[in-house]
N, C-alpha and C positions, 0 to 999 in steps of 0.2 A: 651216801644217801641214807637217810633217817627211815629204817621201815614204816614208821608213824605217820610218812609223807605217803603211807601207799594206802592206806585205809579209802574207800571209798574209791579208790580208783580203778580201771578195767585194761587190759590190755589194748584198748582203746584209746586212751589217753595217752597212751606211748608209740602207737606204730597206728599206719594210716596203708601200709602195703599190703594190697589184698593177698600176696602168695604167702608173705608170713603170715598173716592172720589167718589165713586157711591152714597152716600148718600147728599152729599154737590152739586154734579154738579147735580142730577138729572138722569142721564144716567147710564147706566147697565155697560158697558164697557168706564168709562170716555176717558182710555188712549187712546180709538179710536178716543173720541171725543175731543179730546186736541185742534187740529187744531183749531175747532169751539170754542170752550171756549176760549182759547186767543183771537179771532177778537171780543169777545163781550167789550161792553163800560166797563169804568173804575166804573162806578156805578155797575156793576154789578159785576166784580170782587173784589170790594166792601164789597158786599153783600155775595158771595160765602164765603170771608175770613170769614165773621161774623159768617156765616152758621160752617165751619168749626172749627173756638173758642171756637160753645158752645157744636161741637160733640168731640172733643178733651178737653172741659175745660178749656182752655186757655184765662181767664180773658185781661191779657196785648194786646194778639192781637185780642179781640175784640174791649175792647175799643180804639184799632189803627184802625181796621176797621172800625166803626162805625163812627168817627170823620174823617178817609178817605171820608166814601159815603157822610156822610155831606158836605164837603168840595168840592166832586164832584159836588153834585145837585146844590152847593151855584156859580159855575165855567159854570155849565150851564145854570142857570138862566140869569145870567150876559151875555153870552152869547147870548143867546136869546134876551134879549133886546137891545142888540147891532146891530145883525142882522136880527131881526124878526125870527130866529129858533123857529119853535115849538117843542113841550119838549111833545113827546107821554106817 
């Protein structure tokens, strides 16, 4: 799997099971919290996917998410020094 393929995607896209989703997003009812979880930065959906590769076992889309949030942190850095962004 091509991390490239994860941009814009959410742990949504990949699991439909409310007990993993509640484990991966952190929330008892994720499907309510869908809303919110799509506005969060792409680091963090990032991260969620990661979260979810290693409750599923899914080696390939970890390491496509892991190499995503690298690639994200490495886009905000740059960013930062571009415009003085600070990076909380």
């Amino acid at each position: 799997m091509n991390y490239k393929d994860l941009k814009g995607k959410t742990v949504f896209d990949f699991c439909n099971d409310a007990e993993i989703l509640a484990k991966v997003t952190g929330f008892s009812e994720p499907l309510e919290s869908k809303e919110y979880i799509e506005g969060c930065t792409p680091v963090v959906h990032a991260q969620m996917l990661q979260s979810l590769a290693i409750e599923t076992k899914d080696n390939e889309l970890y390491n496509a998410a892991k190499k995503y949030e690298d690639e994200c942190w490495k886009e905000l850095h740059q960013q930062s020094q571009e415009t003085g962004l600070i990076i909380d």
